[in-house]
Structure formats: C-alpha cells, structure tokens
C-alpha positions as CSV (number, residue, x, y, z in Angstrom):
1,X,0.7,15.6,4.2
2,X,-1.0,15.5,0.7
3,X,-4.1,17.4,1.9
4,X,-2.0,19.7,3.4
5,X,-0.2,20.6,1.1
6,X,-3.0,20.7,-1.5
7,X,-5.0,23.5,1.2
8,X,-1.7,25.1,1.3
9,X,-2.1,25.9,-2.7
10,X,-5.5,26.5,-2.8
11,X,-5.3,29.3,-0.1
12,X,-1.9,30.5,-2.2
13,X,-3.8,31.0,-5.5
14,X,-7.6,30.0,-5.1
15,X,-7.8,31.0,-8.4
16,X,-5.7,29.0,-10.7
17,X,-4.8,25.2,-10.3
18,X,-1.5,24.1,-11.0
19,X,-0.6,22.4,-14.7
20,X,0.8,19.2,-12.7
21,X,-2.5,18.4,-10.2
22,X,-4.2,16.6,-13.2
23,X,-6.7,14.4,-12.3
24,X,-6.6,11.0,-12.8
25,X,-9.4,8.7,-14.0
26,X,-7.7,6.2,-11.2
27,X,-7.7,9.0,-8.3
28,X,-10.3,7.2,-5.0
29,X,-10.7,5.3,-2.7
30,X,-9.5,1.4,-3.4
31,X,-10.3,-1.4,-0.9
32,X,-9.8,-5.1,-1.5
33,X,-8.3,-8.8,0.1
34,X,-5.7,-10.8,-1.4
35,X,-5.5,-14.6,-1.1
36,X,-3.2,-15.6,0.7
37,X,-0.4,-16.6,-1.3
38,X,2.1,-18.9,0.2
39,X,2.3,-18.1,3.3
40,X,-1.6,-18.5,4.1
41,X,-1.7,-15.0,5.2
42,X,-4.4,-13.0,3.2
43,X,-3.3,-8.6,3.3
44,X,-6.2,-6.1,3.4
45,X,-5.3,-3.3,1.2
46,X,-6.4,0.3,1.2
47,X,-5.4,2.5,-1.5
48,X,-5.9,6.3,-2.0
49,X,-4.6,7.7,-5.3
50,X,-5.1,11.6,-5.5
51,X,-3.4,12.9,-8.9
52,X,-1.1,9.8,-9.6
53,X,-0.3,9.6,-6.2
54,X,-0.4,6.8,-4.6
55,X,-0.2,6.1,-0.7
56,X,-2.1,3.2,1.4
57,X,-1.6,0.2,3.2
58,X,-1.6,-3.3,3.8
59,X,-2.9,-5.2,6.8
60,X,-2.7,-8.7,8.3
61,X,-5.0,-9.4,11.0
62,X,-3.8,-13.0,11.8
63,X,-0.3,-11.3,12.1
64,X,1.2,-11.7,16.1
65,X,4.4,-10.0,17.5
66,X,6.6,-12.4,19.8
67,X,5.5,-15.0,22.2
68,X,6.5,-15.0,25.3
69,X,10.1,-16.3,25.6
70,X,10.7,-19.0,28.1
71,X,14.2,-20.2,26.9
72,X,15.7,-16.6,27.5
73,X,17.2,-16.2,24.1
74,X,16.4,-13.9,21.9
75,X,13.1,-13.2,20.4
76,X,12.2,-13.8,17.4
77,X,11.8,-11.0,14.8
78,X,7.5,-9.7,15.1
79,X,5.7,-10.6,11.8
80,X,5.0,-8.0,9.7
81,X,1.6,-7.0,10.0
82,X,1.0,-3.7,8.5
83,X,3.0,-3.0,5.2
84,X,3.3,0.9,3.8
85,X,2.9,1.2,0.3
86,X,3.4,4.2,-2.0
87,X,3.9,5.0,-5.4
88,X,2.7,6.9,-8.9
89,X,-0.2,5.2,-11.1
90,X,1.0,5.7,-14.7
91,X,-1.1,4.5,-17.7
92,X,-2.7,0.9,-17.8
93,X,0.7,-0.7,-15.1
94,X,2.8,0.4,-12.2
95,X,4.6,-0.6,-9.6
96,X,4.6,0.3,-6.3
97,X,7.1,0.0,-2.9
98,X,5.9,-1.8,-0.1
99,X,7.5,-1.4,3.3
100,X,7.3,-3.3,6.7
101,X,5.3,-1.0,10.0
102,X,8.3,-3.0,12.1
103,X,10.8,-2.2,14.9
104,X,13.6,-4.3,14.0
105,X,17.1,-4.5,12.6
106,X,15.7,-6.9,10.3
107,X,14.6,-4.2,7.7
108,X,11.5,-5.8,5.3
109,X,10.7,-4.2,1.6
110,X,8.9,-5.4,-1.6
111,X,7.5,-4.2,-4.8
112,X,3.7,-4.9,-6.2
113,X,2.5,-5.1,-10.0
114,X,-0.5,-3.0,-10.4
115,X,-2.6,-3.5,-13.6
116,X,-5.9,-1.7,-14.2
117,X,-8.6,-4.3,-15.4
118,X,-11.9,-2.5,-16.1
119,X,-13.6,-0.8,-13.1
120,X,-10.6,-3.0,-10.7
121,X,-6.8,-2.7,-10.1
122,X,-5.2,-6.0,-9.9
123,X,-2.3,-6.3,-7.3
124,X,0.4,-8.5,-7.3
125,X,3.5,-9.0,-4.7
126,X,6.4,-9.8,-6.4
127,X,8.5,-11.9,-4.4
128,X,7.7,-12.8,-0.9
129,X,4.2,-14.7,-0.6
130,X,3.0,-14.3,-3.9
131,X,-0.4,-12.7,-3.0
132,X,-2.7,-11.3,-5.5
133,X,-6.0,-9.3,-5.1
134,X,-8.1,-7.3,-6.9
135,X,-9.2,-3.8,-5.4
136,X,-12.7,-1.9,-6.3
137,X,-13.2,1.7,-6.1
138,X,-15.5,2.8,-3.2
C-alpha cells in the first residue's frame, strides 16, 4: 500500500517531492532473532522502515494451530504464530503495536520498545514473553 501510494505521487508531480517524505537515516531493510523469552519461543522479525514508517512482522516457526481433538470439546485457541507490527521511528526510541495473524475471538496485542544502538535496533516486547533481539540492516 506504501509503494503504491508513493508511485501514485511520483506520477502526480515527478518533479517535486513532498516536504513530509523525509528520509530517514533508519529507512531499510531490518532482519533479526529474539531469544526466546519466557515462553521458549524465539520470533523472527522483519522490519521495513521507508520515511518513519514502520511495517513488518514477526514469525514463530515452532508455533502449531490445534491438535486434533479427541474429547469433542472445544479446541483450544491456535498459537500465535505470525504477529503484525507497525509503527513510526522517531529519534534514538519508539514503540511499536504488535498484533496477532489469528482467527479467534480471543483477540491478541502488544507493544515493543525499539532503541537504536549503533548500526542495530534493539527490540523489546513488553509484556507477554519478554523477548528481546537485536535487528541489523540488510
């Protein structure tokens, strides 16, 4: 939707670029692995930051939906295992809003620290697990 909408004002006036599509020294590409906090499950995160913007996600790969359900209850709730994450990179901190990729009632959220260290960004959930990791531009 970004790119989009980024072509969109580039065809309108190819000439001039808007005041507010600064760049930023943190726009890229950011990869990296958290531990895995206390829950033992370690996220992959993939950030892309284009003008302050931020937009990625976070993966689990040891995350499993239901088992199969013998007793004939009901199921239990799938584990999260992809988490949406957006936000705007201001200065040396920010926060950013997580959300759970689930189909359920049961309706899953967070917030991460972000603090620029050097050449890194250091991620921390707040809350939940407690994971930290520390991305590198790629």
């Amino acid at each position: 939707m970004k790119k989009l909408l980024r072509l969109l004002l580039l065809v309108a006036s190819p000439a001039a670029s808007p005041a507010w599509a600064q760049t930023s020294p943190l726009d890229g590409e950011w990869r990296g692995r958290s531990n895995g906090g206390a829950c033992n499950a370690p996220l992959d995160y993939q950030l892309s930051i284009d003008t302050g913007i931020v937009d990625g996600t976070a993966s689990d790969a040891t995350a499993r939906g239901p088992v199969p359900n013998l007793k004939k209850s009901a199921p239990p709730a799938p584990t999260p295992g992809l988490w949406q994450i957006h936000g705007v990179a201001k200065g040396g901190s920010f926060s950013l809003l997580t959300t759970a990729s689930v189909k359920s009632e049961d309706r899953r959220s967070g917030k991460l620290s972000v603090a620029v260290q050097g050449a890194s960004l250091v991620v921390t959930e707040q809350g939940g697990c407690g994971r930290a990791a520390t991305l590198t531009k790629n």
